[in-house]
C-alpha positions in Angstrom: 21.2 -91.9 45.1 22.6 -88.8 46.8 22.3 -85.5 44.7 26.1 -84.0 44.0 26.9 -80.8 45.4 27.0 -77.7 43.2 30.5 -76.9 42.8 31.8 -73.2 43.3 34.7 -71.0 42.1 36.1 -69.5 45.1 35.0 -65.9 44.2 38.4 -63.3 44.5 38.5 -61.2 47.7 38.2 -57.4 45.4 34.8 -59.3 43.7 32.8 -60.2 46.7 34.4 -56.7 48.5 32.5 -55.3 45.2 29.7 -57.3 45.8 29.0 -56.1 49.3 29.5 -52.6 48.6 26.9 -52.9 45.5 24.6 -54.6 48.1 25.6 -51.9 50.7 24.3 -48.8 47.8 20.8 -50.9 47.0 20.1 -51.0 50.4 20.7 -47.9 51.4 18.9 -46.2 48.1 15.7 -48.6 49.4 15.9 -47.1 52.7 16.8 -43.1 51.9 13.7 -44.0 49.1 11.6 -44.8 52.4 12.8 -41.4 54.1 12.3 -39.4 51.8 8.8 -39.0 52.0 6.5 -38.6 49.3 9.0 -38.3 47.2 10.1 -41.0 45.0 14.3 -41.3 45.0 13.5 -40.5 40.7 12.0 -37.1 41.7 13.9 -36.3 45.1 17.4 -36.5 42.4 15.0 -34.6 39.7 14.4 -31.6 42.4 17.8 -31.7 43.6 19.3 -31.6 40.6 17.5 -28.5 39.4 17.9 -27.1 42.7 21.7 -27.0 42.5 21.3 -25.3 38.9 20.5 -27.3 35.8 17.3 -25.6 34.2 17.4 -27.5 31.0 14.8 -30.7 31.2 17.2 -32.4 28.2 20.7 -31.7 30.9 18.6 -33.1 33.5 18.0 -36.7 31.9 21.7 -36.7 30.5 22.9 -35.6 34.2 21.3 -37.9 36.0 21.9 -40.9 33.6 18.2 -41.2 33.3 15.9 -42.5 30.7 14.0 -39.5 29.1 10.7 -41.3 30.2 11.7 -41.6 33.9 12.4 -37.6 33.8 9.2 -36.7 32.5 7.5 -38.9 34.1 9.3 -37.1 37.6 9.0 -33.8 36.4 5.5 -34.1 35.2 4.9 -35.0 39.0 6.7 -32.1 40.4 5.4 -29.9 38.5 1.3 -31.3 38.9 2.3 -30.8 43.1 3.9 -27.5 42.3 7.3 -28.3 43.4 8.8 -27.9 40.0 7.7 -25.1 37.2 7.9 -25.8 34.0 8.4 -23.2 30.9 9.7 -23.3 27.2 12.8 -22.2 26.3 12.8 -19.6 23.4 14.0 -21.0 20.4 13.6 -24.2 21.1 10.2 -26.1 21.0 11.7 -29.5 22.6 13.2 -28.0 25.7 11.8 -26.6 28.8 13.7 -25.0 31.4 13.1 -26.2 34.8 12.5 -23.6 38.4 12.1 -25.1 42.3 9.1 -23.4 43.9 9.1 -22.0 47.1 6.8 -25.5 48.2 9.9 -27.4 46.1 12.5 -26.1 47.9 10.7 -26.8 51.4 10.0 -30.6 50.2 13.2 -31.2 49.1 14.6 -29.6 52.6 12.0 -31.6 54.2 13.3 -35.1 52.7 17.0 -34.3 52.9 16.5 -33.5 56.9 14.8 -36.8 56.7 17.1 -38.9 54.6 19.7 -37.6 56.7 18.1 -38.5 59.7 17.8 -42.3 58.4 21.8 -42.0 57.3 22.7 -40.8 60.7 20.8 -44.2 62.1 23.1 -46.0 60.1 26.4 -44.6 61.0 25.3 -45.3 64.5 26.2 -48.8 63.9 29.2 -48.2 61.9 32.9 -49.1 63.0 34.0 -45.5 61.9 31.0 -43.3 61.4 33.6 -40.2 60.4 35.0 -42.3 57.9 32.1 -43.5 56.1 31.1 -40.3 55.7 33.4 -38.9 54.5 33.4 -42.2 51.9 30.4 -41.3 50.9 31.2 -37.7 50.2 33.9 -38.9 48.1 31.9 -41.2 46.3 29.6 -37.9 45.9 32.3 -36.3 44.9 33.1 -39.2 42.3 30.0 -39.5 40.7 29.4 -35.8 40.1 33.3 -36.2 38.1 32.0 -38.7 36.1 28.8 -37.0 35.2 30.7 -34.0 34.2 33.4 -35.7 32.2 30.5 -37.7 30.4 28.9 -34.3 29.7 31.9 -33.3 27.9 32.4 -36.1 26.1 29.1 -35.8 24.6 29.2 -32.2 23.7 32.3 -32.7 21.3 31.9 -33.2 17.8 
């Protein structure tokens, strides 16, 4: 008795393009995760994100689309290495406003040179390095357009 082949839908050409570039992002998170030093990718996006102006722990978890736990958890370690300082906002005991240290701002300078570094050894083997970075600006550039517009959203009434 012979077994019987699984059968398979043939999957449509925009789902497995999907696919790859889903597969492409994990892998690439992994490795910039790896380059980025004693950072974890949770904390390097924590740092940068206050870096570039949000001081508000509570804007910092709706931001980054990240559970409140993984944000304090982050933060808490930022702050115990002295990257991050932490301090309460007046007015309101459930919010802290959020600083970059002099030593936070020199880590997270550290781990971009770094992560950069590891991205420029992947657009060495890329058909059209120019292009995909300028794809992955966009994609920057789309994600931070989606952030804000969900910010928005959630301020209304």
């Amino acid at each position: 008795m012979t077994r019987a082949e699984p059968r398979t839908e043939p999957v449509p050409a925009a789902v497995a393009q999907r696919a790859r570039a889903v597969r492409g992002l994990a892998l690439a998170a992994r490795s910039l995760e790896h380059a980025a030093g004693d950072l974890t990718l949770a904390q390097y996006r924590v740092l940068a994100f206050v870096a570039a102006g949000t001081e508000r722990s509570s804007l910092v978890a709706e931001g980054l689309a990240l559970a409140k736990p993984t944000v304090t958890a982050a933060v808490d370690g930022l702050v115990e290495r002295r990257l991050l300082t932490r301090e309460a906002v007046a007015g309101d005991r459930r919010s802290f406003r959020l600083a970059v240290t002099p030593e936070g701002a020199a880590a997270l300078r550290t781990a971009e040179q770094s992560m950069s570094e590891r991205l420029d050894q992947v657009l060495e083997f890329s058909r059209d390095p120019d292009a995909l970075l300028a794809a992955l600006g966009d994609l920057d550039d789309a994600l931070a357009d989606r952030m804000r517009a969900r910010l928005r959203s959630q301020a209304r009434p």
